[in-house]
mmCIF file of the C-alpha atoms, coordinates in Angstrom:
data_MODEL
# 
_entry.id   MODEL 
# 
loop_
_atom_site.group_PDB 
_atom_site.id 
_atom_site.type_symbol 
_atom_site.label_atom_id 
_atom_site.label_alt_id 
_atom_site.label_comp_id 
_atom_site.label_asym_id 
_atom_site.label_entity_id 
_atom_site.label_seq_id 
_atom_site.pdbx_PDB_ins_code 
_atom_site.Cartn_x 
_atom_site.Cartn_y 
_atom_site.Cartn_z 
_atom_site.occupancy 
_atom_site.B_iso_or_equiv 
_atom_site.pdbx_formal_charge 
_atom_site.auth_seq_id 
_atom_site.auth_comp_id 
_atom_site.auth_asym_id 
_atom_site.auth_atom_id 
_atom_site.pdbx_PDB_model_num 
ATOM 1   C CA . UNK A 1 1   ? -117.203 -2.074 -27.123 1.00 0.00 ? 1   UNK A CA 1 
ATOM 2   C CA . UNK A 1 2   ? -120.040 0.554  -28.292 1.00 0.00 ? 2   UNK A CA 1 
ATOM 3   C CA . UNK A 1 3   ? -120.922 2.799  -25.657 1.00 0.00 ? 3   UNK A CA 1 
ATOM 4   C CA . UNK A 1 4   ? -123.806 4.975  -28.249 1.00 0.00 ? 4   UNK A CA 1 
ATOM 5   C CA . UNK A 1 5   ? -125.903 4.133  -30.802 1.00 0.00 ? 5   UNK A CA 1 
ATOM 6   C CA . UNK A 1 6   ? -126.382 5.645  -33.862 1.00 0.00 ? 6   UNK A CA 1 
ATOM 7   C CA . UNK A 1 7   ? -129.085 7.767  -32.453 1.00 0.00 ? 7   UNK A CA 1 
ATOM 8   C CA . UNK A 1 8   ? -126.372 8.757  -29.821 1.00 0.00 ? 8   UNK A CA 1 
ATOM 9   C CA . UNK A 1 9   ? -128.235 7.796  -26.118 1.00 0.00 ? 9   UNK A CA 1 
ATOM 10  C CA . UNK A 1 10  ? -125.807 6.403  -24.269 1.00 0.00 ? 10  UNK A CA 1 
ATOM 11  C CA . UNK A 1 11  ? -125.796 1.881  -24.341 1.00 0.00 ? 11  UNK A CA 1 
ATOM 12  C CA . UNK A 1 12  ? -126.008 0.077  -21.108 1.00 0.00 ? 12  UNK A CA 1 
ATOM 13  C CA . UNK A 1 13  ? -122.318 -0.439 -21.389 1.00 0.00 ? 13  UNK A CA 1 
ATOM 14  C CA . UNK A 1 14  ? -120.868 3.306  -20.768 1.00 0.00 ? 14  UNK A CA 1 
ATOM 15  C CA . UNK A 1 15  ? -119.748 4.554  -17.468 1.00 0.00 ? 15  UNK A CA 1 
ATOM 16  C CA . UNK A 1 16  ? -122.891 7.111  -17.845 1.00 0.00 ? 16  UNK A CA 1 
ATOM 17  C CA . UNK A 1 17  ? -125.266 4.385  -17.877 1.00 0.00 ? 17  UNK A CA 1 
ATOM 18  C CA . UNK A 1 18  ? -124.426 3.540  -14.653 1.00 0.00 ? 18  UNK A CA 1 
ATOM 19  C CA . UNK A 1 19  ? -127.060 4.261  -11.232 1.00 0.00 ? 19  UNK A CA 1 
ATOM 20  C CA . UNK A 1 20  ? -125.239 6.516  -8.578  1.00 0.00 ? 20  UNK A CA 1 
ATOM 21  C CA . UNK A 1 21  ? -126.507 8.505  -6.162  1.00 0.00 ? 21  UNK A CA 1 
ATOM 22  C CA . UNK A 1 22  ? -126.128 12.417 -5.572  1.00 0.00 ? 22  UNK A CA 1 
ATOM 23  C CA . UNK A 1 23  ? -124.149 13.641 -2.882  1.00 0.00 ? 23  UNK A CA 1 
ATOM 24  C CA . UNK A 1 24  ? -127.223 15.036 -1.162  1.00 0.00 ? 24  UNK A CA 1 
ATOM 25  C CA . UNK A 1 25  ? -129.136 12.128 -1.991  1.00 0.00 ? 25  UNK A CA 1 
ATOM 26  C CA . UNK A 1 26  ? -131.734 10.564 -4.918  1.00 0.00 ? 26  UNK A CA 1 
ATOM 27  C CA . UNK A 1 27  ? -130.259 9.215  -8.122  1.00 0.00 ? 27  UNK A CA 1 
ATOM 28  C CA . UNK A 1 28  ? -127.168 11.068 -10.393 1.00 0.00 ? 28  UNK A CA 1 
ATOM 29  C CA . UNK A 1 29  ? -128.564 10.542 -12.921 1.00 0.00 ? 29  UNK A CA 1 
ATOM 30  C CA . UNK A 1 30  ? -125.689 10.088 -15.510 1.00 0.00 ? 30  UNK A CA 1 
ATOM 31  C CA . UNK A 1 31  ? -127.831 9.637  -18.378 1.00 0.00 ? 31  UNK A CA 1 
ATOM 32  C CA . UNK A 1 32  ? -128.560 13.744 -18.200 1.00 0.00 ? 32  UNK A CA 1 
ATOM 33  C CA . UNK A 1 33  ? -124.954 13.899 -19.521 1.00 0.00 ? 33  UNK A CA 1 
ATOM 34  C CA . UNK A 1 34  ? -125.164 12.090 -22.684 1.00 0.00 ? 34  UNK A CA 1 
ATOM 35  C CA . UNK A 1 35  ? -123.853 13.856 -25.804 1.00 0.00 ? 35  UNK A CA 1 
ATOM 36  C CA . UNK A 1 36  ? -121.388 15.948 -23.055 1.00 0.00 ? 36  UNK A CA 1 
ATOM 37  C CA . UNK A 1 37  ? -117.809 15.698 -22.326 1.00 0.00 ? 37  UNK A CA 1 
ATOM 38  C CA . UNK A 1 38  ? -117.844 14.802 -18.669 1.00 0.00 ? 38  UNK A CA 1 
ATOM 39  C CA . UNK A 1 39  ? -114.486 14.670 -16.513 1.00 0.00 ? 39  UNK A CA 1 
ATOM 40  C CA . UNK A 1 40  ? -115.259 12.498 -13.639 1.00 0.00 ? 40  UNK A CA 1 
ATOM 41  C CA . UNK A 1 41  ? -113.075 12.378 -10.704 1.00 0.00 ? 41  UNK A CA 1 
ATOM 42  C CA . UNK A 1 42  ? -112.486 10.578 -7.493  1.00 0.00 ? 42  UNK A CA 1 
ATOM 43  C CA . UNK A 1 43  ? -112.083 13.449 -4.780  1.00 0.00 ? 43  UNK A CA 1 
ATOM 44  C CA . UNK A 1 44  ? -111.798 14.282 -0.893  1.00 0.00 ? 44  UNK A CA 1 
ATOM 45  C CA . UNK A 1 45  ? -111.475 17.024 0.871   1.00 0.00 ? 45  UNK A CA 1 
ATOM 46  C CA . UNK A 1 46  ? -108.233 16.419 3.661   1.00 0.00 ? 46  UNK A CA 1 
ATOM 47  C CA . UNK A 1 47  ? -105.723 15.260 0.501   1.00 0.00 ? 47  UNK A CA 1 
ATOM 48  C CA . UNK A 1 48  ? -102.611 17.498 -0.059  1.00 0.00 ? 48  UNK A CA 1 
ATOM 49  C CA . UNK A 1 49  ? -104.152 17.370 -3.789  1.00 0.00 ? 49  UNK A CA 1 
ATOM 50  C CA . UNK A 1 50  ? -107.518 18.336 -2.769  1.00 0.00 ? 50  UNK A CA 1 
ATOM 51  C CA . UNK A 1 51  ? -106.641 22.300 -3.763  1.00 0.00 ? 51  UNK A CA 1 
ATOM 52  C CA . UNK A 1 52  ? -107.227 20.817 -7.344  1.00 0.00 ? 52  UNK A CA 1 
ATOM 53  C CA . UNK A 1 53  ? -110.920 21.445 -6.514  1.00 0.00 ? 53  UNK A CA 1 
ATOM 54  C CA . UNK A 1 54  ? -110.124 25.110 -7.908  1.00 0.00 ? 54  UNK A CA 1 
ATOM 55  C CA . UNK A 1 55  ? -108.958 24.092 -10.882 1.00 0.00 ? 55  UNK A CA 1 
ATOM 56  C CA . UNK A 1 56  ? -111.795 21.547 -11.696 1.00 0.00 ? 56  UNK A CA 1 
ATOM 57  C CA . UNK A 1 57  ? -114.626 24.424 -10.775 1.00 0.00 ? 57  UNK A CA 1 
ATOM 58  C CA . UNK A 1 58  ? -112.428 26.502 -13.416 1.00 0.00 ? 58  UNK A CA 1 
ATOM 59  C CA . UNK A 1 59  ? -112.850 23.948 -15.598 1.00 0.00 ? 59  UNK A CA 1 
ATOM 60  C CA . UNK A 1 60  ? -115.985 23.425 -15.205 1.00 0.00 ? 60  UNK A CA 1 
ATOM 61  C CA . UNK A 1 61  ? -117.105 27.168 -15.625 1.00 0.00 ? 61  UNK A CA 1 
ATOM 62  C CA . UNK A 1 62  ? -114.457 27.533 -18.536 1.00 0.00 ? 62  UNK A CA 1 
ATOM 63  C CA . UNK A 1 63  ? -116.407 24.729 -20.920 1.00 0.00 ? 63  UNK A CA 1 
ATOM 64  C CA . UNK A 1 64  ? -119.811 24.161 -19.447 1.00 0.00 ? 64  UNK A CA 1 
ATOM 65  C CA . UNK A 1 65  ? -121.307 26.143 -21.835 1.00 0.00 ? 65  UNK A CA 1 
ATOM 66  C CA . UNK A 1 66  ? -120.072 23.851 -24.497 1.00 0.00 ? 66  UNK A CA 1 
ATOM 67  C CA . UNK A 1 67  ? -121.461 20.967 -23.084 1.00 0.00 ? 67  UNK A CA 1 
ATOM 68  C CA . UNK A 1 68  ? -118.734 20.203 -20.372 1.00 0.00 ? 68  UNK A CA 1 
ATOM 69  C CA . UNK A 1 69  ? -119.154 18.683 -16.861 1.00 0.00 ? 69  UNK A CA 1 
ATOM 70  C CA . UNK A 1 70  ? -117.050 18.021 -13.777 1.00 0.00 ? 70  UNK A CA 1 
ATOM 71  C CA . UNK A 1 71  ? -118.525 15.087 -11.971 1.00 0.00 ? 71  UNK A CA 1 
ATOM 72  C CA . UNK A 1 72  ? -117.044 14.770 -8.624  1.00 0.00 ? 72  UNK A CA 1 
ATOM 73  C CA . UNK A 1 73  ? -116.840 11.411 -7.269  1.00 0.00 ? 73  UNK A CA 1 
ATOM 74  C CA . UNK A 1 74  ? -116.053 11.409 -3.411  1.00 0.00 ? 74  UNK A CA 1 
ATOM 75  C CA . UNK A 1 75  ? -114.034 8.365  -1.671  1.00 0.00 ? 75  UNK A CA 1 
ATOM 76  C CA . UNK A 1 76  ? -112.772 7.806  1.440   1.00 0.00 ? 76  UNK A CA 1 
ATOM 77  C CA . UNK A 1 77  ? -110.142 5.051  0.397   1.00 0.00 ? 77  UNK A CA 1 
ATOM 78  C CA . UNK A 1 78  ? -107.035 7.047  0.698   1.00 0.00 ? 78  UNK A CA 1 
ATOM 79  C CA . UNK A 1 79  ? -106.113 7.415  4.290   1.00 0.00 ? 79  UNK A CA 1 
ATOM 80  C CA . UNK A 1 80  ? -109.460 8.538  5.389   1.00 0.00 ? 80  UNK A CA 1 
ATOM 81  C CA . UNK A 1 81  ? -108.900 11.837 3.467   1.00 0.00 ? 81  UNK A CA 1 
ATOM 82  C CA . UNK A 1 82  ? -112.514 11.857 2.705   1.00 0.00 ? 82  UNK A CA 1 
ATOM 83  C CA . UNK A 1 83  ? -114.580 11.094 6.402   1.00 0.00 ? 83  UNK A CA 1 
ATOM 84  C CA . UNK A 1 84  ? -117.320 13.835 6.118   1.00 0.00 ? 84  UNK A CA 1 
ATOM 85  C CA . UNK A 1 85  ? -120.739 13.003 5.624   1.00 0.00 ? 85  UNK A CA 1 
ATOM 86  C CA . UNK A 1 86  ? -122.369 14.311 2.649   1.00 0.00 ? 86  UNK A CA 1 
ATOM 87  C CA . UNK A 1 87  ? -123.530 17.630 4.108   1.00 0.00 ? 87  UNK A CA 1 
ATOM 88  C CA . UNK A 1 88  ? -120.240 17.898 5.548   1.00 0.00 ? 88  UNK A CA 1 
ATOM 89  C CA . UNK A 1 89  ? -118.558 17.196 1.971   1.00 0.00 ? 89  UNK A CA 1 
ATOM 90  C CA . UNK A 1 90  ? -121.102 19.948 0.191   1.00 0.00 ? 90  UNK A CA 1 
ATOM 91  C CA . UNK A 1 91  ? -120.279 22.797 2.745   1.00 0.00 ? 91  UNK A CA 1 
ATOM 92  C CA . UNK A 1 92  ? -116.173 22.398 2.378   1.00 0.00 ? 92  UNK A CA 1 
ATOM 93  C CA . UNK A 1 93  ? -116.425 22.797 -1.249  1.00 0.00 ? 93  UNK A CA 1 
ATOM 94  C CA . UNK A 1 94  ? -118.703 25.154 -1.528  1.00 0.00 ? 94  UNK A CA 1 
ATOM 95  C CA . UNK A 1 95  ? -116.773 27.446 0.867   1.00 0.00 ? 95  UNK A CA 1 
ATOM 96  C CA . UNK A 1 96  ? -113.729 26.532 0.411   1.00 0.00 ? 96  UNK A CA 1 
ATOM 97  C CA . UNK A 1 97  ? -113.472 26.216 -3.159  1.00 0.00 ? 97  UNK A CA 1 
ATOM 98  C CA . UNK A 1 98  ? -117.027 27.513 -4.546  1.00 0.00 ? 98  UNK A CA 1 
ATOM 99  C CA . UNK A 1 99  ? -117.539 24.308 -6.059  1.00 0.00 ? 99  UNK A CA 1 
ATOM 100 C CA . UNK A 1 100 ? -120.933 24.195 -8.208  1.00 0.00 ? 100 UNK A CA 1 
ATOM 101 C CA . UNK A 1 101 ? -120.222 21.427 -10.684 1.00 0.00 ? 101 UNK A CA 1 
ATOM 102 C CA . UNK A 1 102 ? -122.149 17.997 -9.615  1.00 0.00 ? 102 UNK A CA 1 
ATOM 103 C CA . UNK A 1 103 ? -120.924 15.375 -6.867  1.00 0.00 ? 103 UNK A CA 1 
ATOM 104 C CA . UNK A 1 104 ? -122.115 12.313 -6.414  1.00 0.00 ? 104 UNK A CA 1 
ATOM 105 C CA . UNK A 1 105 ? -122.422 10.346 -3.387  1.00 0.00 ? 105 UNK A CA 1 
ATOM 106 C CA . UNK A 1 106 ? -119.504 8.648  -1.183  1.00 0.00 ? 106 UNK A CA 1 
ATOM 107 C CA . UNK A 1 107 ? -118.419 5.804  -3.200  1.00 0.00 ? 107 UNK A CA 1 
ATOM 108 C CA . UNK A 1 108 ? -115.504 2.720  -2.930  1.00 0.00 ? 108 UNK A CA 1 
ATOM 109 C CA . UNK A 1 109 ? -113.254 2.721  -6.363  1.00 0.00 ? 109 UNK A CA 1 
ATOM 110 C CA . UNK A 1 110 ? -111.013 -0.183 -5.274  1.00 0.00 ? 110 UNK A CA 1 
ATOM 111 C CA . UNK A 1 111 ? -111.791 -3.363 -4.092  1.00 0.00 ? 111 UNK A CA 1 
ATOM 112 C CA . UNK A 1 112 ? -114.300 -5.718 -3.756  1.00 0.00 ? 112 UNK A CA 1 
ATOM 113 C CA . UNK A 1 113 ? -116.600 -2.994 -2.915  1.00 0.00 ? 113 UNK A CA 1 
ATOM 114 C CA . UNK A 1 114 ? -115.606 -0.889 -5.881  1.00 0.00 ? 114 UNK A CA 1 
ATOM 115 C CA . UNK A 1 115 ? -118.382 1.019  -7.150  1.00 0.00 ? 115 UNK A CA 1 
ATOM 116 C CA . UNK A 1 116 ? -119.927 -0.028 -10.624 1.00 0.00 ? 116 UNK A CA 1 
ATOM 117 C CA . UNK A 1 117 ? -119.190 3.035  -12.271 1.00 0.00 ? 117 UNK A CA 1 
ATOM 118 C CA . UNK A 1 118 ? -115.070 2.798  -11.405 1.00 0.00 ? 118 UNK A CA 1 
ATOM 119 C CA . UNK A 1 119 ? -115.748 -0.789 -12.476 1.00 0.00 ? 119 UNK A CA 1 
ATOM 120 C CA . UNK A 1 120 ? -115.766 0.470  -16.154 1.00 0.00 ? 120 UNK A CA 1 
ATOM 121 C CA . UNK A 1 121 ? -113.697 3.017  -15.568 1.00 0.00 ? 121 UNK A CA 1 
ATOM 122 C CA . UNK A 1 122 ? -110.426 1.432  -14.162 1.00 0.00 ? 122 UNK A CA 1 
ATOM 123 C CA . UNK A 1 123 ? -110.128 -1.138 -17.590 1.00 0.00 ? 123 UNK A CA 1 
ATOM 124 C CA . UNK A 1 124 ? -109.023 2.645  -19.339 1.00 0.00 ? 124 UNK A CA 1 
ATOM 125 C CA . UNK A 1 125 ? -105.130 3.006  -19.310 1.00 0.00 ? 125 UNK A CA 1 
ATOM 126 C CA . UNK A 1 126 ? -103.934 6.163  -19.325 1.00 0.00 ? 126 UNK A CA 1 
ATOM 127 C CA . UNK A 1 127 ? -100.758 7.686  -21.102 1.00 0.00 ? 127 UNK A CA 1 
ATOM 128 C CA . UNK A 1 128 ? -98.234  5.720  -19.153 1.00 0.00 ? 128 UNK A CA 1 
ATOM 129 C CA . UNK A 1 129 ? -100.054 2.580  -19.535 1.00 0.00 ? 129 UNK A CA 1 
ATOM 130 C CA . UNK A 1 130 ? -101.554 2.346  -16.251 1.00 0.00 ? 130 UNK A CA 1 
ATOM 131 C CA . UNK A 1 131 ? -104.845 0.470  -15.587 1.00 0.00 ? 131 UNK A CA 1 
ATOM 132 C CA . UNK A 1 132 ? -106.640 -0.912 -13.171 1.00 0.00 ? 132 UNK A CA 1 
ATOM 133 C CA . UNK A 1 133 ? -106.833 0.324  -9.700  1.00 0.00 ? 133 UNK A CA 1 
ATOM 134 C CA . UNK A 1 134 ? -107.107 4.088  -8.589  1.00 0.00 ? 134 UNK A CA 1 
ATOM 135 C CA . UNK A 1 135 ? -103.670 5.360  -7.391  1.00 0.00 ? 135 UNK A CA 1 
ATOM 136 C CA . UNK A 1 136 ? -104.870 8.190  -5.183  1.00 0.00 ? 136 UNK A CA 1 
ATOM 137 C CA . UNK A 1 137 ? -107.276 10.695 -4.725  1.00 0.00 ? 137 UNK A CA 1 
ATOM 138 C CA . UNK A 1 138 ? -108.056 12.487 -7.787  1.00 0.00 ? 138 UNK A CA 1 
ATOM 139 C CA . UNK A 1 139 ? -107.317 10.374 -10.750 1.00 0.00 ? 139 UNK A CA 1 
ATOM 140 C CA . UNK A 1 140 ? -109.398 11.927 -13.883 1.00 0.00 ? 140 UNK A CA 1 
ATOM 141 C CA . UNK A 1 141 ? -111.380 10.158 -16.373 1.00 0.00 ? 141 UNK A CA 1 
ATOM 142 C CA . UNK A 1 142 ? -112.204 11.919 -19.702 1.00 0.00 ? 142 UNK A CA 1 
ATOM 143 C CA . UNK A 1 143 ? -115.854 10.592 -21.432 1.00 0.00 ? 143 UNK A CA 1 
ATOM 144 C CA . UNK A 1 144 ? -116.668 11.946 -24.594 1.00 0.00 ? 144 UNK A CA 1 
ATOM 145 C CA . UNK A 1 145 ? -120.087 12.344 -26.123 1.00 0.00 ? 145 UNK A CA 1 
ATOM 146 C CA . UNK A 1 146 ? -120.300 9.574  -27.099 1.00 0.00 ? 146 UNK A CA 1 
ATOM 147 C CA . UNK A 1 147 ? -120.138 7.866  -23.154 1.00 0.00 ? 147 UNK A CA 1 
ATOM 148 C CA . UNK A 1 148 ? -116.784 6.320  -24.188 1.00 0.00 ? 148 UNK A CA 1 
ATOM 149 C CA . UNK A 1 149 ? -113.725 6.586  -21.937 1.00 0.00 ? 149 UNK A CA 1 
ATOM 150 C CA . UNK A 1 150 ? -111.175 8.678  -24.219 1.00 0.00 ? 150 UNK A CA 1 
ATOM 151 C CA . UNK A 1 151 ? -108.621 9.385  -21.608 1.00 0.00 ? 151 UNK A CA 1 
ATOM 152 C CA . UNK A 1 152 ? -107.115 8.762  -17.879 1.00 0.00 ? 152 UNK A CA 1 
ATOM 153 C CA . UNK A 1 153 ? -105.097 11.442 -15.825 1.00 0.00 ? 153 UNK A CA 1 
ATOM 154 C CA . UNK A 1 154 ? -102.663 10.229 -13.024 1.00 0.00 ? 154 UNK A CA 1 
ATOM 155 C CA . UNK A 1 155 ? -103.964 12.181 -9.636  1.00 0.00 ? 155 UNK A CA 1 
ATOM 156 C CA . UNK A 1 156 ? -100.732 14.685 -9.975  1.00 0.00 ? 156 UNK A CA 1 
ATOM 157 C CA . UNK A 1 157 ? -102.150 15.608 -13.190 1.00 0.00 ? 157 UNK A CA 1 
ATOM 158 C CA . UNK A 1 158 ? -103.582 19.191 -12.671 1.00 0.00 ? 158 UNK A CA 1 
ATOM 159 C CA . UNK A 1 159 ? -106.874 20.176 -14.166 1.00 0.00 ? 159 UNK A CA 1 
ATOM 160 C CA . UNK A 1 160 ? -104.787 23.018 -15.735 1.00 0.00 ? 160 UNK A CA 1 
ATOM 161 C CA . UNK A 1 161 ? -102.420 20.464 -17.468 1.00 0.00 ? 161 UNK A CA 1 
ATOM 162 C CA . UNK A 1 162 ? -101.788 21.229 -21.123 1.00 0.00 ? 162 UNK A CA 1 
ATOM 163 C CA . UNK A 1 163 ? -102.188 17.617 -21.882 1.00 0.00 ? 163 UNK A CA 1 
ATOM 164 C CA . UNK A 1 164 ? -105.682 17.499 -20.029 1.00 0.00 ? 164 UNK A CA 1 
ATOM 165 C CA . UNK A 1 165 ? -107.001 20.959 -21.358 1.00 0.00 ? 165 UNK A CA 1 
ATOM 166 C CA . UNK A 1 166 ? -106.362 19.865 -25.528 1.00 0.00 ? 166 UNK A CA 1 
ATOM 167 C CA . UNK A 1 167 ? -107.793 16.382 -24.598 1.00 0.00 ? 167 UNK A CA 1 
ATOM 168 C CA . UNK A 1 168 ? -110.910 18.234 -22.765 1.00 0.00 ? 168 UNK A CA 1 
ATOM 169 C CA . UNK A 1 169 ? -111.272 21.029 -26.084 1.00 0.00 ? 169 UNK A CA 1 
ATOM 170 C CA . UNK A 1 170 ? -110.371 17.980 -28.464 1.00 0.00 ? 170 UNK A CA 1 
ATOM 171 C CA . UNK A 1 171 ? -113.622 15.934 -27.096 1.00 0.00 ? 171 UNK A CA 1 
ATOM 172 C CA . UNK A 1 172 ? -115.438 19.313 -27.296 1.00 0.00 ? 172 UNK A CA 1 
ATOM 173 C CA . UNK A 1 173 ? -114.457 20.272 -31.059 1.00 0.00 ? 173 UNK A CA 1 
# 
């Protein structure tokens, strides 16, 4: 599966070719990203992982000047630990965690209401072989510049893991 061309704008069939909207409303836009590394992950804000919103901003101010993103994804799926609206969902990680990389809007990644974007996400295995369905709030998804899926991160895999950083500065190099 090609997810560029040879002049390197993303092909209908990446994940960044996909429509989403913000979190405070009108269109993503995904396409802005091609030709970055973009880490895009399914969050919420009442999850006893959701303090990994620090490390992702880190992350996110640590490589954005080399053409690194953060695209927060929020979802509601796990227990409710996402029930804010979307103003509600801006203010708590902004405050609380001084978020500034982009979020989009509410989204389903399981199911038959799964979004389009996890859709072509959730074929990627990660490390330990897993595919398929999100486990939990905050599984990561690595896209290089291309707009091809390189790697997948388990939810209890930090944003400061070793094995996420390298794969992150890898894309980047």
């Amino acid at each position: 599966m090609t997810t560029s061309d040879s002049s390197g704008a993303i092909t209908p069939d990446s994940p960044l070719a996909v429509e989403i909207g913000a979190l405070q409303g009108g269109p993503a836009g995904l396409g802005q990203y091609a030709g970055q590394v973009v880490l895009i992950v399914n969050v919420a804000s009442k999850c006893g992982l959701t303090p990994q919103y620090a490390g992702l901003e880190q992350l996110h101010e640590r490589y954005a000047g080399q053409g690194f993103t953060v695209l927060g994804v929020p979802c509601n799926q796990f227990m409710g630990q996402e029930p804010g609206s979307a103003e509600e969902i801006a203010e708590f990680c902004s405050a609380t965690y001084g978020v500034t990389f982009p979020m989009t809007e509410k989204v389903e990644v399981n199911g038959e209401g799964r979004h389009a974007l996890y859709e072509r996400l959730t074929g990627f295995a990660d490390a330990e072989g897993h595919s398929g369905d999100i486990r939990w709030n905050f599984e990561k998804f690595l896209v290089g510049r291309d707009g091809k899926v390189v790697a997948r991160f388990s939810p209890q895999t930090g944003p400061e893991a070793a094995e996420l950083v390298a794969a992150v500065e890898e894309q980047l190099a």
